[in-house]
DSSP file (Angstrom, degrees, kcal/mol; ACC not computed):
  #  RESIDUE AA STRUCTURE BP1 BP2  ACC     N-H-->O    O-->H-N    N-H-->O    O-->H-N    TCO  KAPPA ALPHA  PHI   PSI    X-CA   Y-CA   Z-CA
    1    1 A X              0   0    0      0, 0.0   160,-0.1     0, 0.0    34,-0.0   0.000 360.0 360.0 360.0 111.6   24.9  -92.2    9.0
    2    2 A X        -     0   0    0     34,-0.1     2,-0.5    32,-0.0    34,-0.2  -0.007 360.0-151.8 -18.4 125.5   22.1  -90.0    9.3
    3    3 A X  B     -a   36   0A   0     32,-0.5    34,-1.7     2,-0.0     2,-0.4  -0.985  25.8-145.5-136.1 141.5   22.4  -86.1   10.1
    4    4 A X        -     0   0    0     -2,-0.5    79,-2.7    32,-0.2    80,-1.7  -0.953  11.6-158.4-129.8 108.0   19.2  -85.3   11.8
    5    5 A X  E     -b   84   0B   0     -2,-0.4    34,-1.4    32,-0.3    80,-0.2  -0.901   7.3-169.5-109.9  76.6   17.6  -81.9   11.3
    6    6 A X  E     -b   85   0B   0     78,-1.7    80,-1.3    -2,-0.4     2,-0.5  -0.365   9.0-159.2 -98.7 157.9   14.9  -80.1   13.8
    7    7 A X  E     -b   86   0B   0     78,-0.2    34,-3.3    -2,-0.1     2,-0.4  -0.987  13.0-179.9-103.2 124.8   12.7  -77.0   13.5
    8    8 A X  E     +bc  87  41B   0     78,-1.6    80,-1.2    -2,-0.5     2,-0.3  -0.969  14.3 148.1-129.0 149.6   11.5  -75.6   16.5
    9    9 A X  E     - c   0  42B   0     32,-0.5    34,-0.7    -2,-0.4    35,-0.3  -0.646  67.6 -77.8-150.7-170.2    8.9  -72.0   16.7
   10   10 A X  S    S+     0   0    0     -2,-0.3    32,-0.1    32,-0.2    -2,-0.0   0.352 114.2  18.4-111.7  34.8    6.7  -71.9   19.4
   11   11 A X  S    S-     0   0    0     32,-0.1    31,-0.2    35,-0.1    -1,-0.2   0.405  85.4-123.1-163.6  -4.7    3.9  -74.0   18.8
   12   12 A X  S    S+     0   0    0     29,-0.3    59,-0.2     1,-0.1    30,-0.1   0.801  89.0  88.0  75.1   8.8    4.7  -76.3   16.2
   13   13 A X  S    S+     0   0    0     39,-0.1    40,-2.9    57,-0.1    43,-0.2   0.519  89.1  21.8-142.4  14.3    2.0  -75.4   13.9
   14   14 A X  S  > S+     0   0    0     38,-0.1     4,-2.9    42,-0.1     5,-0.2   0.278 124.5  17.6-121.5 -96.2    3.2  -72.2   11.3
   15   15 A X  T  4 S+     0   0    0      2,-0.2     4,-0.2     1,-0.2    -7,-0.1   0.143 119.5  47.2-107.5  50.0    6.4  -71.8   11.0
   16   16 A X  T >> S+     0   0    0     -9,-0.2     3,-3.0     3,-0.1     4,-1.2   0.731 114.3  56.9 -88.5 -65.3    8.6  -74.8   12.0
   17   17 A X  H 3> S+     0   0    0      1,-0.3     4,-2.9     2,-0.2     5,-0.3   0.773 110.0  43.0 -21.8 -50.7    6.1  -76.9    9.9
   18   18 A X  H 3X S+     0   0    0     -4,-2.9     4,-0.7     2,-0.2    -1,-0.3   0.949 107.1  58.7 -62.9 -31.0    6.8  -74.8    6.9
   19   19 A X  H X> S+     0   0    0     -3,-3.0     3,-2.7     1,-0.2     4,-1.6   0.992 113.7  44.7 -60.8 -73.3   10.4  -74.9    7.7
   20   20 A X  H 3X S+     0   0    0     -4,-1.2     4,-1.6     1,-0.3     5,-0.4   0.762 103.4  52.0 -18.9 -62.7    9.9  -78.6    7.4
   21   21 A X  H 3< S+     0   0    0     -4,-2.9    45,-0.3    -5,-0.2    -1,-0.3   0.656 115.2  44.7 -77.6  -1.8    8.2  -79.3    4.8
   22   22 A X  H <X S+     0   0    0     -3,-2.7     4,-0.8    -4,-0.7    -1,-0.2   0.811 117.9  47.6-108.5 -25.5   10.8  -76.8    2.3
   23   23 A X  H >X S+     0   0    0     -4,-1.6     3,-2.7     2,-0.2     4,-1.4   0.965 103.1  52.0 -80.4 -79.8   13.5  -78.2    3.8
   24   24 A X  H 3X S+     0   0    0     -4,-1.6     4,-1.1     1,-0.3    -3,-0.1   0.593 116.2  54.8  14.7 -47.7   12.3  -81.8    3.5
   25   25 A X  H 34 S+     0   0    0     -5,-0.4    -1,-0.3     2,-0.2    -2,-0.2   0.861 107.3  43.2 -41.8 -57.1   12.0  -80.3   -0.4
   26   26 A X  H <X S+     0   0    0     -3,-2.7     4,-0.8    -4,-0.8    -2,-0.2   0.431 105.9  58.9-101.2 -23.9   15.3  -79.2   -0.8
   27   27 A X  H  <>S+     0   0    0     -4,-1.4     5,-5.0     2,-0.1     6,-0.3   0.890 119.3  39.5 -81.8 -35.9   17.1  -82.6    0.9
   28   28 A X  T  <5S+     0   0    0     -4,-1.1     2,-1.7     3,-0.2     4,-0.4   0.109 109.2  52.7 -95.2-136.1   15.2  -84.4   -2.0
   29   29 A X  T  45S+     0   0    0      1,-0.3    -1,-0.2    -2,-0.1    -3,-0.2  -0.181 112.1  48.0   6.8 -65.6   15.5  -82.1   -4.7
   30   30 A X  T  <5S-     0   0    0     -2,-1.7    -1,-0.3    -4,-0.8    -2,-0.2   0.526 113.9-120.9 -57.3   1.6   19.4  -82.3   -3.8
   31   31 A X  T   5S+     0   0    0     -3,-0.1    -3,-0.2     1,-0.1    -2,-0.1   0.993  85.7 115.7  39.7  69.1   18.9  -86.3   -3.8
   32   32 A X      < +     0   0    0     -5,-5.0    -4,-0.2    -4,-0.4    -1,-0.1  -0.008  34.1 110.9-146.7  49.8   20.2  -86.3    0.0
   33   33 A X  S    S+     0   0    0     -6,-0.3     3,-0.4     2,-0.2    -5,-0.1   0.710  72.6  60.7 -66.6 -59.7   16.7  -87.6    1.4
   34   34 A X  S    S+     0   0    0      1,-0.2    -1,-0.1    -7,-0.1    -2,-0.1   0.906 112.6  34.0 -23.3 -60.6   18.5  -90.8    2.1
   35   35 A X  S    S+     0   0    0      1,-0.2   -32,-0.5   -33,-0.1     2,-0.4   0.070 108.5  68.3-113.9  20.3   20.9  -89.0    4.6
   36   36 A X  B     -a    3   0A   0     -3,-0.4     2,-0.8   -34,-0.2   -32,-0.2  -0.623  52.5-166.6-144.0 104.9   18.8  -86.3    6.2
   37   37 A X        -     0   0    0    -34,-1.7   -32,-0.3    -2,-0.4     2,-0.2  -0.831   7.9-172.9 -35.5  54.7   16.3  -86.3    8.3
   38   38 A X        +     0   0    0     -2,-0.8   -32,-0.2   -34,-0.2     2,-0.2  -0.564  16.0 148.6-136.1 121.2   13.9  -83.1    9.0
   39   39 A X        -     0   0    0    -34,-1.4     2,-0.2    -2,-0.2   -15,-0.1  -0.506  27.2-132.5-126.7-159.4   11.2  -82.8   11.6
   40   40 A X        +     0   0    0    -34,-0.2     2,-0.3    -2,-0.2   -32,-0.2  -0.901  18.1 174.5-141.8 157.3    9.7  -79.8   13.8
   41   41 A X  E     -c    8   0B   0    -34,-3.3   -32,-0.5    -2,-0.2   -29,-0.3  -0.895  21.8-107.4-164.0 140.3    8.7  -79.0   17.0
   42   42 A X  E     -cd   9  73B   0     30,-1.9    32,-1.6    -2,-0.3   -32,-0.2  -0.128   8.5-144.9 -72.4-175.7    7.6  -76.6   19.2
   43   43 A X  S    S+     0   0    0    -34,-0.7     2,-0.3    30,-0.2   -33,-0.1   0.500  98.0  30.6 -76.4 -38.5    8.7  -74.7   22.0
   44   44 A X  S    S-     0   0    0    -35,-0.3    28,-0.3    28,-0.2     3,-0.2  -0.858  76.8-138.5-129.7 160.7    5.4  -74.7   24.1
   45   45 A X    >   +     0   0    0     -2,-0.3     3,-1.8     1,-0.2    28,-0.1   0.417  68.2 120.0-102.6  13.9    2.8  -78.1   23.7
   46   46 A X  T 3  S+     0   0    0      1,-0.3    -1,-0.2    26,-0.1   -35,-0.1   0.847  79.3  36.4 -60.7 -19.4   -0.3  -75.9   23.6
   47   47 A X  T >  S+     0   0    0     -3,-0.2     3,-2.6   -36,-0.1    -1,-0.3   0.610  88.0 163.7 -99.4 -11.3   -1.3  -77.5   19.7
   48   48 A X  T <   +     0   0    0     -3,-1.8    23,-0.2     1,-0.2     3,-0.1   0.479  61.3   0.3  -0.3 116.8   -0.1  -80.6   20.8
   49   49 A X  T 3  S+     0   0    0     21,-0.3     2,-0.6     1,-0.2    -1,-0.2   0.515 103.5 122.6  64.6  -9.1   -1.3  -83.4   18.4
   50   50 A X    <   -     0   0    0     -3,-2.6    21,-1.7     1,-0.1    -1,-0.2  -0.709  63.2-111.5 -84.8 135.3   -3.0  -81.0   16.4
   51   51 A X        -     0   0    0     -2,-0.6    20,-0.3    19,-0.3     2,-0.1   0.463  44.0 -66.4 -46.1-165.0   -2.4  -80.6   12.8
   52   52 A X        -     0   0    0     17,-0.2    -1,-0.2     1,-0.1   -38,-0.1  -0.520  67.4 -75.3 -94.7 158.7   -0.7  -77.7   10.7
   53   53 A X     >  -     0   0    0    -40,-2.9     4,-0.7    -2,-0.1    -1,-0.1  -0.206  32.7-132.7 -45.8 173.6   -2.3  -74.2   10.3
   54   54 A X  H  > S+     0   0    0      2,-0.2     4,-2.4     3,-0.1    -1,-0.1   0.809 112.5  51.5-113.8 -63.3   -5.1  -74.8    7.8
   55   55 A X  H  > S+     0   0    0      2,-0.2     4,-1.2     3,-0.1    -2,-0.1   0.773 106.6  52.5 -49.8 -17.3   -3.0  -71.2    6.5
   56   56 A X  H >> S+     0   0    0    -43,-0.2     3,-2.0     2,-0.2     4,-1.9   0.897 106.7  47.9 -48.6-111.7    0.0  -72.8    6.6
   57   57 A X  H 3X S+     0   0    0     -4,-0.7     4,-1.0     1,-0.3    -2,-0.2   0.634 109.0  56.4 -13.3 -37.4   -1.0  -75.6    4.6
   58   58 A X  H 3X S+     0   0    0     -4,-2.4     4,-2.0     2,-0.2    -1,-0.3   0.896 107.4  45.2 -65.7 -46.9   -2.5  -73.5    2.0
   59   59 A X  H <X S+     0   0    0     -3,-2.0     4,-1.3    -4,-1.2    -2,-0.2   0.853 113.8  53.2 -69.7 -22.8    0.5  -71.5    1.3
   60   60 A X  H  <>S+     0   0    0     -4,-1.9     5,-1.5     2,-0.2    -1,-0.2   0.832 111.6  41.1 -68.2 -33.8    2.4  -74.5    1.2
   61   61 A X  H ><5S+     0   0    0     -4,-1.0     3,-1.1    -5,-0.3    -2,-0.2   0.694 103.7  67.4 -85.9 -29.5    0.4  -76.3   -1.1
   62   62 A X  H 3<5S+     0   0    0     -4,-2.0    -1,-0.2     1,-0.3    -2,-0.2   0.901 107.2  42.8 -43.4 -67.4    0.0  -73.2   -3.1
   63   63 A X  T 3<5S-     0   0    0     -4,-1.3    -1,-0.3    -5,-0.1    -2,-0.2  -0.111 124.1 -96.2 -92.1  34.2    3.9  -73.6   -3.9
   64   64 A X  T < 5S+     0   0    0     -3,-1.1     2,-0.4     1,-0.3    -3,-0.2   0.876  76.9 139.5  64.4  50.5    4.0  -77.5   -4.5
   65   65 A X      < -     0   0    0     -5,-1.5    -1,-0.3    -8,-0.1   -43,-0.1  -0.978  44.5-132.9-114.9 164.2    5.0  -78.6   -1.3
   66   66 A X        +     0   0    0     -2,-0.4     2,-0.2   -45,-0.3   -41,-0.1  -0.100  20.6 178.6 -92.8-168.6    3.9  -81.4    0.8
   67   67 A X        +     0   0    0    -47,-0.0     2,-0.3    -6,-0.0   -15,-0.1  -0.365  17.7 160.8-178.2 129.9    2.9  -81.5    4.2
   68   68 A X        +     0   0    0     -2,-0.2     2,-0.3   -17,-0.0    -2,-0.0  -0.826  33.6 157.4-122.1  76.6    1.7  -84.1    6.7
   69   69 A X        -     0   0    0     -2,-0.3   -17,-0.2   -56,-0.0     2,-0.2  -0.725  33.9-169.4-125.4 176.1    2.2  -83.0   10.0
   70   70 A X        -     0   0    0     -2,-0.3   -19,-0.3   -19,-0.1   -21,-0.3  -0.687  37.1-110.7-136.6  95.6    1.1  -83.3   13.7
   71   71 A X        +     0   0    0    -21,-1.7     2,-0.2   -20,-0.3   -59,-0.1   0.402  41.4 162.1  -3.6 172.7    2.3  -80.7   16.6
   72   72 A X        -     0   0    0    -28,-0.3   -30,-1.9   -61,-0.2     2,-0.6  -0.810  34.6-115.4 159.6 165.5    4.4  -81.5   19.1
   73   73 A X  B     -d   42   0B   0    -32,-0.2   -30,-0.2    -2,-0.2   -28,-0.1  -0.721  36.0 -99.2-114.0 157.5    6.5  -80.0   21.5
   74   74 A X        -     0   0    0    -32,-1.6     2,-0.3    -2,-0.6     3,-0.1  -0.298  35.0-153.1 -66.9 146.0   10.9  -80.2   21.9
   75   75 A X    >>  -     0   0    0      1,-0.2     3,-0.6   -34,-0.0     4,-0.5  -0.972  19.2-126.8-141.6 133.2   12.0  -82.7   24.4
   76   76 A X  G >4 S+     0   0    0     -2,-0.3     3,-2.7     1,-0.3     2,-2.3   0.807 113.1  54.0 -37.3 -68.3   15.3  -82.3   26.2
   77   77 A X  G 34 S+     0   0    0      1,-0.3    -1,-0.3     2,-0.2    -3,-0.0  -0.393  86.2  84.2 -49.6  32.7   16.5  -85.9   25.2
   78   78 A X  G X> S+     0   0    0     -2,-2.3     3,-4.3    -3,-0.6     4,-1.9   0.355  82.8  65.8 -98.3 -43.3   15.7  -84.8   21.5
   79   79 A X  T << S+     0   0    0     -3,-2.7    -2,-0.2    -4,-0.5    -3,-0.1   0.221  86.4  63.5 -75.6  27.1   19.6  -83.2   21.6
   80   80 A X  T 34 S+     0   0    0     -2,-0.3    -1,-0.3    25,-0.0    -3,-0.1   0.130 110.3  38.0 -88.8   5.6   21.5  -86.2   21.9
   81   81 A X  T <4 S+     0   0    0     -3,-4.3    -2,-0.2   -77,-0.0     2,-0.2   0.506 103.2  78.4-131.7 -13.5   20.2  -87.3   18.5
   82   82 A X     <  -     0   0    0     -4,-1.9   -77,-0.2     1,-0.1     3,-0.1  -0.643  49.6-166.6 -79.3 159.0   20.2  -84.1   16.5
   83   83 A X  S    S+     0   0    0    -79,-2.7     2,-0.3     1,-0.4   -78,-0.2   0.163  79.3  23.9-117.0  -1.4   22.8  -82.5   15.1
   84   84 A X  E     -b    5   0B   0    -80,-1.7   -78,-1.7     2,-0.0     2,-0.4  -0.879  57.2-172.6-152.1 125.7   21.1  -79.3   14.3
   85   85 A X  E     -be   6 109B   0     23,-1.0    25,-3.2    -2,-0.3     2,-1.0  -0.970  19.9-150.1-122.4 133.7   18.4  -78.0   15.9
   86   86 A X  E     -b    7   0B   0    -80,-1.3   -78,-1.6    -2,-0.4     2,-0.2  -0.705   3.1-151.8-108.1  94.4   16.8  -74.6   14.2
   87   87 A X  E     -b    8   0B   0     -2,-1.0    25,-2.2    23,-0.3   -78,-0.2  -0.321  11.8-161.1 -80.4 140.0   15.1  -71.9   15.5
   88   88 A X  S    S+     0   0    0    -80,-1.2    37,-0.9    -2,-0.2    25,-0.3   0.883  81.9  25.0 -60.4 -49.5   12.7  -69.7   13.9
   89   89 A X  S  > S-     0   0    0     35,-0.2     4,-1.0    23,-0.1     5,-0.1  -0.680  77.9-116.3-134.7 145.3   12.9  -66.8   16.2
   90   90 A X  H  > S+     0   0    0      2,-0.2     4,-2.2    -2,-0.2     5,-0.2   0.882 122.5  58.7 -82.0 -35.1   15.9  -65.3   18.8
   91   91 A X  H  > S+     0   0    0      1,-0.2     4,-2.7     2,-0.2     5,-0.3   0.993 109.7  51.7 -37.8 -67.7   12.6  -66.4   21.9
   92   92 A X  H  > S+     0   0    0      1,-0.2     4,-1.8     2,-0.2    -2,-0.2   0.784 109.4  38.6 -58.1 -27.5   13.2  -69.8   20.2
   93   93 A X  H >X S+     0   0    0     -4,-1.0     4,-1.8     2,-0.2     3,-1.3   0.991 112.7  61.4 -96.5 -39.9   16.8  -70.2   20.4
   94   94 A X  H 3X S+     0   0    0     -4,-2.2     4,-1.0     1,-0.3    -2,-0.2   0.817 113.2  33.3  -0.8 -81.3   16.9  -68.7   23.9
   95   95 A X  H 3X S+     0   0    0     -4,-2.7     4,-2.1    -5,-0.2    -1,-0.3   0.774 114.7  60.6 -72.8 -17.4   14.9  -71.1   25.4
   96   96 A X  H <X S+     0   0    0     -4,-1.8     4,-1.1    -3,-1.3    -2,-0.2   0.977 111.8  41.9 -33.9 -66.6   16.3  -74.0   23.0
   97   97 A X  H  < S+     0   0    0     -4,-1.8    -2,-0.2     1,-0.3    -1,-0.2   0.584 113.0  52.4 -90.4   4.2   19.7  -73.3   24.4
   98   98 A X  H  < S+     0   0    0     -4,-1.0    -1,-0.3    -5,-0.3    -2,-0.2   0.896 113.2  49.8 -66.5 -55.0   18.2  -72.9   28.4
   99   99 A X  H  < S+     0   0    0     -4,-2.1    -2,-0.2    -5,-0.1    -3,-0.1   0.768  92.6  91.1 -57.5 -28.9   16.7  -76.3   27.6
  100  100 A X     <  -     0   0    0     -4,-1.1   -24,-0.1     1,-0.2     3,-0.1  -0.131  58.7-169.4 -78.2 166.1   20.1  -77.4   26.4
  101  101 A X  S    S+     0   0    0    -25,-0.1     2,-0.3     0, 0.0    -1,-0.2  -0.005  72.7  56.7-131.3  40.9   22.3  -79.2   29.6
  102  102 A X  S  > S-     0   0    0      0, 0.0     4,-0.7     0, 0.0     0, 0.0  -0.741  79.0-135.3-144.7 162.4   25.8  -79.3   27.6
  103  103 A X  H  > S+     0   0    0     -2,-0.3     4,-2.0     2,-0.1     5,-0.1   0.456 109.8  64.1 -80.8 -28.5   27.5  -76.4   26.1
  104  104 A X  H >4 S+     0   0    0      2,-0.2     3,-1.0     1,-0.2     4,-0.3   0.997 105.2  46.7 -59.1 -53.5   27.8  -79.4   22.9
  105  105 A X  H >> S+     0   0    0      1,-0.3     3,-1.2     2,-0.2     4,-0.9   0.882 105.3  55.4 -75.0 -38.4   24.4  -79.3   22.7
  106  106 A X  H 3< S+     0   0    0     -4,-0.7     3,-0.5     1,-0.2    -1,-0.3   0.833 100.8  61.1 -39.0 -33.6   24.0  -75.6   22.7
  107  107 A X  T << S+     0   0    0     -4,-2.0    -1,-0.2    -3,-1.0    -2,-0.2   0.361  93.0  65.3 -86.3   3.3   26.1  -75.2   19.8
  108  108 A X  T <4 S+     0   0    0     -3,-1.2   -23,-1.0    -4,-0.3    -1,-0.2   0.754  82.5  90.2 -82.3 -30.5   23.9  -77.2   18.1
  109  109 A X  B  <  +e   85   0B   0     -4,-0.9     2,-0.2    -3,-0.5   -23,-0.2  -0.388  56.6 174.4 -71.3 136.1   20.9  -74.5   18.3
  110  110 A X        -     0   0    0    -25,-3.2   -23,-0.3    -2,-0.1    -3,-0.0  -0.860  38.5-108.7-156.1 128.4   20.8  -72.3   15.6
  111  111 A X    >   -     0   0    0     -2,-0.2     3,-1.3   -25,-0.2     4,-0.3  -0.146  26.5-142.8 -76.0 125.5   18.7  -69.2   13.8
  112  112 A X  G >  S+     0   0    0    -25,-2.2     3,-2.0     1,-0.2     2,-0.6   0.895 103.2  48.5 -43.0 -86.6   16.9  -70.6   10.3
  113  113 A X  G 3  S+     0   0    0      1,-0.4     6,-0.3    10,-0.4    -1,-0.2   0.436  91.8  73.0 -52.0 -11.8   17.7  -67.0    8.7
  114  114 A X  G <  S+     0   0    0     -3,-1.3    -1,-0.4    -2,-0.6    -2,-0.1   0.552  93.7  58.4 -84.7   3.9   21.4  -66.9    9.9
  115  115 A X  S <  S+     0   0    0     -3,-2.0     2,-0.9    -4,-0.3    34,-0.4   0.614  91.0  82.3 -89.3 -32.5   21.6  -69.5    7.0
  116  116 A X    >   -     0   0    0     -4,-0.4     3,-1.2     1,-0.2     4,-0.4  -0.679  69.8-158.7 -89.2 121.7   20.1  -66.6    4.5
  117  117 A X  T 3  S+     0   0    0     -2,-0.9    -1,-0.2     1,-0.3     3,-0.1   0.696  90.1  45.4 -82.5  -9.0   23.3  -64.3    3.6
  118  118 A X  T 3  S+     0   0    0      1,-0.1    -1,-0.3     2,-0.0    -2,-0.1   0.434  75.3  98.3-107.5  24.0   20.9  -61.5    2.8
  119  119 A X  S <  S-     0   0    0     -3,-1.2     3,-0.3    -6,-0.3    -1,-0.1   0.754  72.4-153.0 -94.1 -34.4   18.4  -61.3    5.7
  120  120 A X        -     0   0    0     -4,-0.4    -1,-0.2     1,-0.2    -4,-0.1  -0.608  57.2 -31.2 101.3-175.0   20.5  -58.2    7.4
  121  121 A X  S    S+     0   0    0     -2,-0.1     2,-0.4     2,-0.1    -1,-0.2   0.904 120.2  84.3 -37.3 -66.9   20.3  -57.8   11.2
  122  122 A X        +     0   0    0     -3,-0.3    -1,-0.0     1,-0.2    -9,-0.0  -0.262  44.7 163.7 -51.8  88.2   16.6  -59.2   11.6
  123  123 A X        +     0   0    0     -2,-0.4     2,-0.5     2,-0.1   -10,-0.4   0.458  40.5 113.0-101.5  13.8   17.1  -63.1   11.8
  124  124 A X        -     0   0    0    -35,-0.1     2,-0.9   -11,-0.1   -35,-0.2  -0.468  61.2-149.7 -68.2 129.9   13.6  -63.5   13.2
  125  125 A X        -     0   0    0    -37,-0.9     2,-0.2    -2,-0.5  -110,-0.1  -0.816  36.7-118.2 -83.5  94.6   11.2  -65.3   11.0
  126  126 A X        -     0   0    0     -2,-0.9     2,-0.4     1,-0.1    13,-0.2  -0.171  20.0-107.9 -75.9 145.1    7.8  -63.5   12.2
  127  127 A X    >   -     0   0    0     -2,-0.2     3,-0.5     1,-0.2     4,-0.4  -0.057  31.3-170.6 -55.0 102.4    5.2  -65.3   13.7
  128  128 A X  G >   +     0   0    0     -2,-0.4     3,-6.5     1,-0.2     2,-0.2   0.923  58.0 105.4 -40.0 -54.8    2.3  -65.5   11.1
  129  129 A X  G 3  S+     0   0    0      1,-0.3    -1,-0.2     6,-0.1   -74,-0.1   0.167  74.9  40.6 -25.5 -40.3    0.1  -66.8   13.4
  130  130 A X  G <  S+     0   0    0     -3,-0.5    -1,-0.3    -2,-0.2    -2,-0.1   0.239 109.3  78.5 -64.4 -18.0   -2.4  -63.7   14.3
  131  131 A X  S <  S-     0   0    0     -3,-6.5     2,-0.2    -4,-0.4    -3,-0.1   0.270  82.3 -78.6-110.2-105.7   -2.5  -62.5   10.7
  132  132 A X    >   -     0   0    0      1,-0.1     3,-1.3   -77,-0.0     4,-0.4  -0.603  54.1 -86.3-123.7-169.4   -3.6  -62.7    7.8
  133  133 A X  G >> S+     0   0    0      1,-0.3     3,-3.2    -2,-0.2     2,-1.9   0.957 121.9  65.2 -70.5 -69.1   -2.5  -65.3    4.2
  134  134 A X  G 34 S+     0   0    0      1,-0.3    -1,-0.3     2,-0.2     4,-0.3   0.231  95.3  51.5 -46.9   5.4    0.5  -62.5    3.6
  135  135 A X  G <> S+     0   0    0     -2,-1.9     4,-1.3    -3,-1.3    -1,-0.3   0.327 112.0  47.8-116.5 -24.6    2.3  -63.2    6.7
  136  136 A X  T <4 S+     0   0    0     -3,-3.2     4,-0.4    -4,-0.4    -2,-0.2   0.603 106.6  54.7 -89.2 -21.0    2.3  -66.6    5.8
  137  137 A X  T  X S+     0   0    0     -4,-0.7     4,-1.1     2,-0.2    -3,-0.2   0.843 108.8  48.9 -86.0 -30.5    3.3  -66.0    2.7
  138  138 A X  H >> S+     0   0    0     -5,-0.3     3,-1.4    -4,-0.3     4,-0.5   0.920 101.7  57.5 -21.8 -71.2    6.2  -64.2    4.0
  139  139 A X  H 3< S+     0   0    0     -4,-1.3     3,-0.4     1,-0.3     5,-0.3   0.735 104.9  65.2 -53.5 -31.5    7.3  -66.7    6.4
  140  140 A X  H >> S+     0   0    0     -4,-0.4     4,-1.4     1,-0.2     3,-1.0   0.901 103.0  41.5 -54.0 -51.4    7.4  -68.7    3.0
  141  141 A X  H <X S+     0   0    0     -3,-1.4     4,-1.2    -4,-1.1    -1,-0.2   0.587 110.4  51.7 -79.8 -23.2    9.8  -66.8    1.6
  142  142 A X  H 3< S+     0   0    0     -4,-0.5     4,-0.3    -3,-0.4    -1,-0.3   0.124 113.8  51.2 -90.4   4.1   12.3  -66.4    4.4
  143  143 A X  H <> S+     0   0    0     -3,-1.0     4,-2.0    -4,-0.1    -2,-0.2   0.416 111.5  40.7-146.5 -49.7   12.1  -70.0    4.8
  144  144 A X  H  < S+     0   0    0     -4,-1.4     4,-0.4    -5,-0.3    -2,-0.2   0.933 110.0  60.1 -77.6 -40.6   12.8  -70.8    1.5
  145  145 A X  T >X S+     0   0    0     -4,-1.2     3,-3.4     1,-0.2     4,-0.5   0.996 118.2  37.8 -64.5 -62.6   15.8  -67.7    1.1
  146  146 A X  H 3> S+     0   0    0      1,-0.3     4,-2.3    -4,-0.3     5,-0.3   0.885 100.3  66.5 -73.6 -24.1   17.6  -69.7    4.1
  147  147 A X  H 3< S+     0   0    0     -4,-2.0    -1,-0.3     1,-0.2     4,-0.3   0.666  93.1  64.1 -66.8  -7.3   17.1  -73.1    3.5
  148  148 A X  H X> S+     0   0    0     -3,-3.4     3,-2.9    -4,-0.4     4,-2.0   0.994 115.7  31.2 -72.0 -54.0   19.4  -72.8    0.3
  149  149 A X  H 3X S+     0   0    0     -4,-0.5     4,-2.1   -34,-0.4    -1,-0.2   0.655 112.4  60.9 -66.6 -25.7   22.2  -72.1    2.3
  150  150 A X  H 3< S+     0   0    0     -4,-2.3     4,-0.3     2,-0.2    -1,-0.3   0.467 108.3  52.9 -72.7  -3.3   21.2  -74.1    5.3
  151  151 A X  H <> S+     0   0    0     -3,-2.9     4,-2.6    -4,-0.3    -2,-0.2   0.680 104.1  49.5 -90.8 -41.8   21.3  -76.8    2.8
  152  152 A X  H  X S+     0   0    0     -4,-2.0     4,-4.3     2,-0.2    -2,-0.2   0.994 109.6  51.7 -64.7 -42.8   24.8  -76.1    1.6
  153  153 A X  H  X S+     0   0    0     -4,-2.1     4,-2.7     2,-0.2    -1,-0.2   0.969 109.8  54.4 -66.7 -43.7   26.2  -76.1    5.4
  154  154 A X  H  > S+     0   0    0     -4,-0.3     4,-2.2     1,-0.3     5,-0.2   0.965 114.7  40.4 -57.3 -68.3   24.3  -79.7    5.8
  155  155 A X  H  < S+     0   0    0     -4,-2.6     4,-0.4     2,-0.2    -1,-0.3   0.826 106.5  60.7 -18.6 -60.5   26.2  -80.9    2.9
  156  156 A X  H >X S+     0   0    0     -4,-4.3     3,-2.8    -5,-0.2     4,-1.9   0.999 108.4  42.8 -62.5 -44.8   29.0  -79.5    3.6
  157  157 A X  H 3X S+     0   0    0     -4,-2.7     4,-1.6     1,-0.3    -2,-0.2   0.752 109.2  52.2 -52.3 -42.1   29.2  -81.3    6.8
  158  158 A X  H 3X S+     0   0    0     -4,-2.2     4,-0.7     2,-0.2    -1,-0.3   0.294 108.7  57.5 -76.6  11.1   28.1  -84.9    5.6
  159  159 A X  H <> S+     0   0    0     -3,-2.8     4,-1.2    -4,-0.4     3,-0.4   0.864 109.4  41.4 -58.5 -63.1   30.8  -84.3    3.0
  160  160 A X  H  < S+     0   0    0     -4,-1.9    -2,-0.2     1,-0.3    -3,-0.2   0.668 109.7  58.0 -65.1 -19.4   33.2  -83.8    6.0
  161  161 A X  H  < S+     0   0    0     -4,-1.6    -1,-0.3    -5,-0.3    -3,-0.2   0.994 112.8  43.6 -76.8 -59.0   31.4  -87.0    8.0
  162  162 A X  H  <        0   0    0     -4,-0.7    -2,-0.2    -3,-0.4    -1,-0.1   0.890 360.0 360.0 -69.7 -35.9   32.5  -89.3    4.6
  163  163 A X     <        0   0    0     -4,-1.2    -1,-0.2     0, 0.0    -2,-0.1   0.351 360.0 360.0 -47.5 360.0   35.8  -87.9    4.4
């Protein structure tokens, strides 16, 4: 069985994409590529169809990751087929978990950075998007800090699905 892994910000083209493409990393690195799934989406459709930031994509590439992506925006009738969806920002899980129509599917919504055990109070990932290549590079790094641990929880849990 699949366990099926979403990224959400609010436009689908900084950082859920990055989130993707290091998580996407990290499920193959772990050899669990097979059993995980990882996409993004946004919040709002305004980049809709449009590709990833052209800074985005640099910093990523920068650090040997891949990326092939296309906006898109979150669709209510997403959450019956995820089992995690992960938000960049406390605006993203907000409106994630308005969008949600179950209390199951709320619990599903979750901050990227509550996954990082040192990140402190601040679980926002900030929006790159108005500055400059160091903001991106940030978001790189905050992205990469949670995903180790957002990796272990995912694991643990398709451990507990074979058991």
């Amino acid at each position: 069985m699949t366990y099926r892994v979403c990224f959400v910000c609010t436009g689908n083209i900084c950082r859920s994409p990055m989130a993707e493409s290091v998580f996407r990393a990290r499920t193959a690195e772990a050899e669990l590529a097979d059993l995980v799934e990882v996409d993004s989406a946004g919040t709002g459709g305004w980049h809709e169809g449009e590709g990833a930031d052209p800074r985005a994509v640099a910093v990523l590439e920068e650090h040997g990751y891949d990326i092939d992506h296309t906006a898109r925006r979150f669709q209510l009738s997403w959450f019956s087929r995820l089992d995690l969806v992960i938000a960049l920002d406390s605006g993203h899980l907000k409106a994630l978990r308005r969008l949600a129509h179950t209390e199951e599917d709320a619990r599903k919504v979750r901050l990227l950075r509550s996954y990082d055990a040192g990140a402190g109070d601040d679980l926002d990932v900030p929006d790159p998007y108005y500055g400059g290549p160091d903001g991106f590079a940030e978001c790189l790094e905050m992205v990469e800090a949670a995903s180790t641990g957002l990796l272990a929880a995912v694991r643990d849990h398709l451990e507990g699905r074979a058991a």
